[in-house]
C-alpha positions in Angstrom: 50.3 -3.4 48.0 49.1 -2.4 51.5 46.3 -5.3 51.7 48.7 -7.4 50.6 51.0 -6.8 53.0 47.9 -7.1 56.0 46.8 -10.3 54.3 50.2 -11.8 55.4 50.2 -10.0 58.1 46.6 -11.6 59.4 47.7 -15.3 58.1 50.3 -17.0 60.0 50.2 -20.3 57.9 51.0 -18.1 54.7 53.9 -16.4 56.3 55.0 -20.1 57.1 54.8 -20.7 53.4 56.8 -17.8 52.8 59.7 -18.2 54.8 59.6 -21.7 54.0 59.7 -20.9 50.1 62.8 -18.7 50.8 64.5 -21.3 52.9 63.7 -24.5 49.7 65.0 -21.4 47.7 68.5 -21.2 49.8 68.9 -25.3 49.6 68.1 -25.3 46.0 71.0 -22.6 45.3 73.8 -24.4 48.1 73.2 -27.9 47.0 71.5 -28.5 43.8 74.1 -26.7 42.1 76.5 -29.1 43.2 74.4 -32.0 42.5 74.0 -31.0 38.7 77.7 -30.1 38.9 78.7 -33.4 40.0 76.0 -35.6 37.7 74.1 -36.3 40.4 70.7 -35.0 39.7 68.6 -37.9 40.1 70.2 -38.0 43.6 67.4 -35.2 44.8 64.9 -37.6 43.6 66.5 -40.7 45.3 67.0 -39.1 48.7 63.5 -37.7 48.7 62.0 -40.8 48.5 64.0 -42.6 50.7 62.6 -40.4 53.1 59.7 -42.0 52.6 60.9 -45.3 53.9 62.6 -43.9 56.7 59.2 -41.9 57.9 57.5 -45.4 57.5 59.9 -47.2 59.7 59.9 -44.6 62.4 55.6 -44.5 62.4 56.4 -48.6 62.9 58.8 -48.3 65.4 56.6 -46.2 67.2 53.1 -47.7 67.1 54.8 -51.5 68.0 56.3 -50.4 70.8 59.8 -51.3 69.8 60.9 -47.8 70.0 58.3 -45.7 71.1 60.4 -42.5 71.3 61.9 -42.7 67.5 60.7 -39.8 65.8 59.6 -40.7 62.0 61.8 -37.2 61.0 64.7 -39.2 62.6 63.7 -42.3 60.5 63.6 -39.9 57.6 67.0 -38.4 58.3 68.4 -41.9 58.9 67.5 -42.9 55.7 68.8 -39.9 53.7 72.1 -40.2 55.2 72.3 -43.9 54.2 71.5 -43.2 50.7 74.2 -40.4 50.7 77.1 -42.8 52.0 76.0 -45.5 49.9 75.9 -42.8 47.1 79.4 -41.8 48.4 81.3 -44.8 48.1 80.4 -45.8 44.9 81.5 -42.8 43.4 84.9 -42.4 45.2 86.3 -43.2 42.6 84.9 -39.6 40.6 83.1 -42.0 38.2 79.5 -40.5 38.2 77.7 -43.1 36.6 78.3 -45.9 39.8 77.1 -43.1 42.0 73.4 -43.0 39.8 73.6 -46.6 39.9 73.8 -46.5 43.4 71.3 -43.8 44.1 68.5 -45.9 42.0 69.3 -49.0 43.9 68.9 -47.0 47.2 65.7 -45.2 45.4 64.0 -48.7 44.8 65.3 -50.1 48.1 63.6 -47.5 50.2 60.3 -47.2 48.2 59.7 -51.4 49.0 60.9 -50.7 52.5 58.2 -47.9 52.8 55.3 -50.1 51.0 56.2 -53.6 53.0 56.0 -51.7 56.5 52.4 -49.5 55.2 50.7 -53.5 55.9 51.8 -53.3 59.4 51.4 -49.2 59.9 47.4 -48.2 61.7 45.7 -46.7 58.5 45.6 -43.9 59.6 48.8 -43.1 59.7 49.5 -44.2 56.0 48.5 -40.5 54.9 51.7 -39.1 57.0 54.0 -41.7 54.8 52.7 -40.1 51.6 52.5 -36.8 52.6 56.5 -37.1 52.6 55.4 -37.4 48.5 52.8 -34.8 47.8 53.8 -32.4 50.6 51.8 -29.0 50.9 53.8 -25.7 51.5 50.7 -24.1 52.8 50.7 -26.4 55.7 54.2 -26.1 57.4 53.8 -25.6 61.1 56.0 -24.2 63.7 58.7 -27.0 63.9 58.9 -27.4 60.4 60.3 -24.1 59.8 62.7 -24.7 62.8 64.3 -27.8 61.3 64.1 -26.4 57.6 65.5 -23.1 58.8 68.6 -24.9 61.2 69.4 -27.3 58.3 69.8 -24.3 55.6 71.9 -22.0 58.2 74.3 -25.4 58.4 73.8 -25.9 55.0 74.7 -22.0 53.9 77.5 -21.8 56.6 79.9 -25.4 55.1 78.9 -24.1 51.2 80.3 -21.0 51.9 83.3 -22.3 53.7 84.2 -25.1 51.5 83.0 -23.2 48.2 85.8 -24.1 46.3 86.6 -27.9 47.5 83.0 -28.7 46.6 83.2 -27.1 42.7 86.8 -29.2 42.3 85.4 -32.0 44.0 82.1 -31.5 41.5 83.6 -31.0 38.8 87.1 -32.9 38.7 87.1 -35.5 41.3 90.9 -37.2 41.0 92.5 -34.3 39.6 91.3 -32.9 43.1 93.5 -35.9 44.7 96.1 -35.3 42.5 96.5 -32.2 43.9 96.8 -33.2 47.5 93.3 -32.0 48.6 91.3 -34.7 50.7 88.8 -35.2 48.1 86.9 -37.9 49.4 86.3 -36.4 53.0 84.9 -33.0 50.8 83.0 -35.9 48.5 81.4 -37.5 51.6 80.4 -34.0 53.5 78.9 -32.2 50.2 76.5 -35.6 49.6 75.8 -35.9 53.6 75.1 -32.4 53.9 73.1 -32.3 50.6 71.0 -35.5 51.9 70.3 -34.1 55.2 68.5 -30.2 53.7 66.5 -32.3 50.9 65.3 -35.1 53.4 64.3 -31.7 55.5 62.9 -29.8 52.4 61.3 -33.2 51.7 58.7 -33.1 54.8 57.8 -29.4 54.0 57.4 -29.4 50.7 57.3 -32.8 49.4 59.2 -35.3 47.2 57.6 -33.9 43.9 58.3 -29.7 44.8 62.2 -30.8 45.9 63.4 -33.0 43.0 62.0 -29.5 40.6 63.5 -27.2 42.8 66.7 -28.4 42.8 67.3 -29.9 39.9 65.3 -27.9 37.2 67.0 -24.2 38.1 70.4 -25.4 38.7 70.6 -27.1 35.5 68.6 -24.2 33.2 71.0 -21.6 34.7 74.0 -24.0 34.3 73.1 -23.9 30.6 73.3 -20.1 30.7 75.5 -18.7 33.3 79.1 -19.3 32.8 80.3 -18.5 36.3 79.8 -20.4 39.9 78.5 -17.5 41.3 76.4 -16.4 39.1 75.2 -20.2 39.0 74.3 -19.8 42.2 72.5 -16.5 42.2 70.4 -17.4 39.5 69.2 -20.8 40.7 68.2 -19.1 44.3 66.1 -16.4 41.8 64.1 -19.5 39.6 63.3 -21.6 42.6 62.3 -18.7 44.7 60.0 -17.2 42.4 58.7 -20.1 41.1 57.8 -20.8 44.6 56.1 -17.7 45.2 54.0 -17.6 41.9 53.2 -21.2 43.0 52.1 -19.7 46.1 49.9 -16.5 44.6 48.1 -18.9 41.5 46.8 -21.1 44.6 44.9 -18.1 45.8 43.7 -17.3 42.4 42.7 -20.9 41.0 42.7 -23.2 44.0 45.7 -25.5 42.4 48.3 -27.2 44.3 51.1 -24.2 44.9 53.5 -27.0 44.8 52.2 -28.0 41.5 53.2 -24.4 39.9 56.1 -24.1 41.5 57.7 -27.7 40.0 55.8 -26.6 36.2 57.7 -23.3 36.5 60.7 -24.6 37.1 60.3 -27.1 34.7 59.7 -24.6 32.2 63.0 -22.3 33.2 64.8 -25.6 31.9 63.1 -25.6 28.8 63.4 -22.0 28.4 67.0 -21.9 29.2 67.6 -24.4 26.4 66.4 -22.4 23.9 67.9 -19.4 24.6 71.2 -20.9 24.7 69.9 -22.6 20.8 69.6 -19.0 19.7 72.1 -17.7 21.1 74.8 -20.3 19.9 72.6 -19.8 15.7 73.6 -15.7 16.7 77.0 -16.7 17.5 77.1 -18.7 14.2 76.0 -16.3 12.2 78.4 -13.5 13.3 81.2 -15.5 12.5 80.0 -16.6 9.1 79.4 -12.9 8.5 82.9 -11.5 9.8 84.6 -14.3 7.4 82.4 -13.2 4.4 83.7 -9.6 5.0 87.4 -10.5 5.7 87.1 -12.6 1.6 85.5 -10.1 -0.2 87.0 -8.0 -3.5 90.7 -8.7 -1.9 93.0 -8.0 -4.6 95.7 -10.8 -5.7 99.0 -9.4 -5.7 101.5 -11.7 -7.5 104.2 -9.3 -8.1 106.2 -6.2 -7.5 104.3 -5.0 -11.2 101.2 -5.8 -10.0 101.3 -4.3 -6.7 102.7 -0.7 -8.8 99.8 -0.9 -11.1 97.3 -1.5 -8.1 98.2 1.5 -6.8 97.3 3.6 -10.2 
């Protein structure tokens, strides 16, 4: 335990990869929860690779000189938003399946956008584009933390305030507008808010590492867990330690920690699926059992005779 302890002590780029796994942990529990709530699971995927086009449009911006001080983050962000309000206004109307459409079309949109400017990108910039794909925990720096770290404190800080709008919203759309609550303005902030942590988690971790994070957990401990908060809980316990087993087998077999970390959470799926199999053939069982017992040797009484002679 105690060289443990001074090997993350001595290496600054693992303590990065730490904080940074607790942080993808903390996104994955306040937004992909909501995402599998509301139906919108691919929209992880679709945001993460529209920050792909959007970090190939600010490298453009900035090597021709058109603007020079556009960050590619800011491209990145840009992007993510735009998928979320596109995303947003299809489904204002609650149904979910416009709002996949939607994300797909802004998926495929921002993929050609990335490969149509990588012709007129220096080569050796093309790596930074993909990187936005692959991502490498180990290799967060300084700033990345900063941004990852400010984006889950907002994120945290309007999930905890607007818990309950975002589960009707999630889960019940125009019975939420029934009621009188501003659905659409809760619709719009969960998706923007969402769009801006996984664009963020996206340049630390990659495309690949998000989409598992926040999708895989939240929907193996939807399958389980019957309240919010436990929901919640359970998804921050998969992604983080999937994250940090990804992080120790990279030490051991020199693999991708990222690689793990989206297997394991994979896996928690799968394994979440079967427990709930088993558990439903237990509850089956128990019932068939309890109406076996309730049926058997029950005498027929027909009559105030044969009810006397029962009873001798």
């Amino acid at each position: 335990m105690i060289d443990i302890l001074q090997i993350i002590l001595e290496s600054p780029f693992l303590q990065r990869a730490l904080i940074g796994a607790l942080l993808v942990a903390i996104i994955a529990a306040a937004s992909g929860t909501f995402l599998v709530f509301r139906g919108l699971s691919f929209m992880a995927s679709g945001v993460a690779h529209a920050a792909l086009g959007g970090t190939a449009l600010g490298i453009f911006l900035q090597d021709s000189g058109l603007v020079p001080w556009f960050d590619p983050v800011l491209g990145a962000l840009l992007f993510s938003v735009l998928v979320a309000v596109f995303t947003g206004y299809a489904g204002e109307s609650g149904i979910t399946q416009k709002m996949e459409v939607a994300v797909g079309v802004s998926f495929a949109l921002s993929m050609s956008i990335a490969v149509f400017l990588m012709y007129y990108i220096p080569p050796y910039r093309v790596p930074q584009i993909w990187g936005y794909l692959v991502g490498d925990i180990l290799l967060l720096n300084n700033f990345d933390i900063i941004l990852l770290g400010c984006t889950t404190i907002l994120l945290a800080a309007i999930t905890l305030m607007f818990n309950k709008e975002f589960v009707y919203v999630s889960v019940d759309m125009e019975g939420s507008t029934a009621h009188g609550m501003n659905a659409r303005a809760y619709h719009y902030l969960m998706l923007i808010i969402s769009s801006l942590a996984i664009a963020l988690a996206t340049k630390a971790v990659g495309a690949i590492l998000v989409y598992a994070i926040m999708v895989a957990p939240a929907a193996a401990s939807n399958e389980l867990v019957k309240s919010i908060r436990g929901v919640i809980i359970s998804v921050f316990l998969i992604a983080l330690i999937s994250e940090l087993i990804g992080i120790t087998t990279s030490f051991v077999l020199l693999v991708s920690p990222s690689a793990i970390a989206g297997i394991l959470a994979a896996l928690s799926y799968i394994l979440a699926l079967q427990i709930k199999r088993i558990r439903e053939r237990v509850h089956v069982s128990i019932d068939d059992f309890s109406s076996e017992t309730m049926e058997i040797d029950l005498p027929i009484i027909t009559s105030i005779d044969d009810a006397h002679d029962h009873e001798h």
